[in-house]
N, C-alpha and C positions, 0 to 999 in steps of 0.2 A: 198198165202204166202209160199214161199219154205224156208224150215228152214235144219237145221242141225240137225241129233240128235247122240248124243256119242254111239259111240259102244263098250260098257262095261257091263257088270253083275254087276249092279245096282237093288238093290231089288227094287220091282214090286210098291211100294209106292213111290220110287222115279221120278221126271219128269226131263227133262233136256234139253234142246236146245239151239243152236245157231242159232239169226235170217244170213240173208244174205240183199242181197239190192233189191230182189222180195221182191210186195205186196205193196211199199208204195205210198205216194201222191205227193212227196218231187222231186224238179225239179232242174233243171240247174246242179251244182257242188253234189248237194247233190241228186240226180234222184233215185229214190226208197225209201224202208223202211226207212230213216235217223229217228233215235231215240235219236239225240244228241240236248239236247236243246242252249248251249251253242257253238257252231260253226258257227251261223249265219242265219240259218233258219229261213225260217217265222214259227213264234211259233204255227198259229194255224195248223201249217202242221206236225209239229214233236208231238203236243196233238193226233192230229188224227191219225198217224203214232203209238203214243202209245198204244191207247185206240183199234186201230187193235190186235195189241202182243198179248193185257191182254186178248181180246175176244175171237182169234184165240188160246192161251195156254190154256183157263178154269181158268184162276183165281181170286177169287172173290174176295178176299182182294187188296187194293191197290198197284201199284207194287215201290219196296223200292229203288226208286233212290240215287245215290250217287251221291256227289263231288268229284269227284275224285283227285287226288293231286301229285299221283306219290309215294306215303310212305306206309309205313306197318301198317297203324291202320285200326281195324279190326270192322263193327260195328253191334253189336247184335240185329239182327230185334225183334219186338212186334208188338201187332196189332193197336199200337198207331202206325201209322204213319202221322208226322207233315212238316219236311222241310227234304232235303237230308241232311245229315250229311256230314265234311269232312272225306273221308276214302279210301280206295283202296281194300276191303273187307266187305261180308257180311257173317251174321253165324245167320243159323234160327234150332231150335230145336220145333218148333211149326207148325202145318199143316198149309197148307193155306198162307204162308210167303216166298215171292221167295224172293231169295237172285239173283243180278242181276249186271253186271260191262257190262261197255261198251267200245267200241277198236277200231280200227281203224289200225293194226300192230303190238300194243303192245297185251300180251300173255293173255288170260282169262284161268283159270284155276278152271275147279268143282271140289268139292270133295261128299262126303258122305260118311255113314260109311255101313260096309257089316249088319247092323242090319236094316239100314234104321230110324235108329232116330235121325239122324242132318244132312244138310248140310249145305254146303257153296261155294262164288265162292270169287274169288280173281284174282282185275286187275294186272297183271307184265309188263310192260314195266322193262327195264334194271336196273333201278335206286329202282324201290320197289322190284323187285328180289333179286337187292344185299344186298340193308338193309342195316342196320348196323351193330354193333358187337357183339347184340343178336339177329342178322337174317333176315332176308326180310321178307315180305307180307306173300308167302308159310307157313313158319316156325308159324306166328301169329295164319296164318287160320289153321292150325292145331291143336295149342294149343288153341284155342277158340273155335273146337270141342271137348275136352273135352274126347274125348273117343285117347286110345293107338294106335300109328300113323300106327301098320301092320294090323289094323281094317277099314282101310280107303283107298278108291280106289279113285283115280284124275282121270280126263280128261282136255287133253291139247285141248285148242280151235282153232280156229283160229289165226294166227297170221303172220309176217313177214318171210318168210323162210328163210334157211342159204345162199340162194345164191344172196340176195336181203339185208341183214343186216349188214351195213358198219359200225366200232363205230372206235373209233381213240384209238390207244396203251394205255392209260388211264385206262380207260373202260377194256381191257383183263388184265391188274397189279393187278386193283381192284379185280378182279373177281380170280385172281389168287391165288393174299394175302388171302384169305379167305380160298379156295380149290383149291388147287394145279393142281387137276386134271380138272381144266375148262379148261386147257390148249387144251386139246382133242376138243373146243368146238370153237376154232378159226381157221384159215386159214388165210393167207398173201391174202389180197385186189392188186388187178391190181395198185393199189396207193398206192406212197410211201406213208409209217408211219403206214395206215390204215389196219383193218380185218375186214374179214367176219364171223359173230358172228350167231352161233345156240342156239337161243332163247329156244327152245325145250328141246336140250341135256343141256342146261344150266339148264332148270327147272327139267331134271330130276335127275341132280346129286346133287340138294340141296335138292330135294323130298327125293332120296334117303338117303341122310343125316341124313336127319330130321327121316326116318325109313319106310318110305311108299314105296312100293315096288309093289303094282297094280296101274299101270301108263296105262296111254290109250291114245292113239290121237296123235298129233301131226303131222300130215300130211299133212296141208295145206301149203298156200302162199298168204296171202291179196295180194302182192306186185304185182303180177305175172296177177294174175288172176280177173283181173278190172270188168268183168261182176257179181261174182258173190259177192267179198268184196270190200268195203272201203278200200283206204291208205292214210294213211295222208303222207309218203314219196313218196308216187308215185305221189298225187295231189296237196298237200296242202292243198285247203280248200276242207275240203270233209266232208261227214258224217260219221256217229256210229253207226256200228252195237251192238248187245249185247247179252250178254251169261248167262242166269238165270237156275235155280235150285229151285224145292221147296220140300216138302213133303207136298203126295196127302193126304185129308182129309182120 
């Protein structure tokens, strides 16, 4: 199983990766690791496709799926785990509890703090980035760690690059009205009305915002690069990769 792992000064308790689409069982549309239960798989192949992750990362606690939704609610793992919650965020301050989102284009985003006593990750697609008029997804998982946001290092995951990221005039007004300077984070599309939106620079100027200022990553392209990610704009039906975090026992 060939994974990803952030290149960031992450203290030594903390674990973190990104799988890719090596290692799994999952055939046709969905051909490798697919960890997406909900795009059409046969189920017994995305449990086994699981159950590889959890064995392949060392984690013995159950690992804390979501429902994802597209919004900012942020949800606080325990070692009660029952059904996936809806949310687009996880925040674990206890060993042994991976906090985990899964993508396909849209942005995963780890955080931790430079002590090593919380993480969390958080799915961004466009629409939980922007949030609303007290903030996106980022801004939540932030305040749901708990600890002062220049104590805390991100890593951007995989995602959509800027030169593969079409959204319609809409989409850049929103993002404008909020901060001005997302302006920096659009380009004119070869199609009228449309742009090409940087996912990335977006997340780093509401990180910054928000006061977090060790940023890391950001250098992929799901869209671009079919052997090694998922897209859901490139395919349609396709599978989900995913991006966990925990702190080791």
């Amino acid at each position: 199983m060939k994974t990803i792992q952030p290149d960031w000064p992450a203290p030594a308790r903390v674990r973190a990766l990104s799988t890719t689409r090596d290692g799994g069982l999952s055939e046709g549309a969905f051909a490798g690791l697919n960890l997406g239960a909900h795009v059409g798989d046969e189920p017994t192949r995305v449990a086994a496709n699981r159950t590889r992750l959890q064995q392949a990362a060392g984690i013995p606690a159950p690992l804390n799926w979501l429902n994802q939704v597209h919004g900012i609610a942020v949800h606080r793992l325990s070692k009660r785990y029952e059904s996936a919650p809806d949310a687009d965020a996880a925040c674990a301050h206890e060993a042994g509890l991976a906090c985990i989102v899964m993508t396909a284009d849209c942005l995963p985003v780890l955080f931790c703090d430079r002590a090593g006593t919380v993480v969390a990750a958080a799915h961004a697609g466009w629409r939980g980035l922007l949030g609303d008029e007290e903030g996106g997804v980022l801004e939540a998982s932030i305040a749901a760690m708990g600890c002062a946001p220049d104590q805390i290092l991100a890593w951007l995951g995989p995602a959509i690059g800027p030169a593969a990221f079409e959204v319609g005039g809409e989409v850049r007004d929103a993002f404008m009205a909020v901060q001005a300077e997302s302006a920096d984070a659009f380009v004119p599309s070869a199609n009228e009305g449309k742009w090409l939106a940087d996912i990335y620079q977006l997340a780093r100027l509401r990180l910054a915002r928000a006061g977090v200022t060790a940023i890391y990553g950001g250098e992929f392209c799901t869209f671009s690069d079919s052997d090694r990610f998922y897209s859901y704009r490139r395919d349609g039906q396709t599978g989900r990769m995913a991006s966990l975090i925990w702190l080791a026992e």
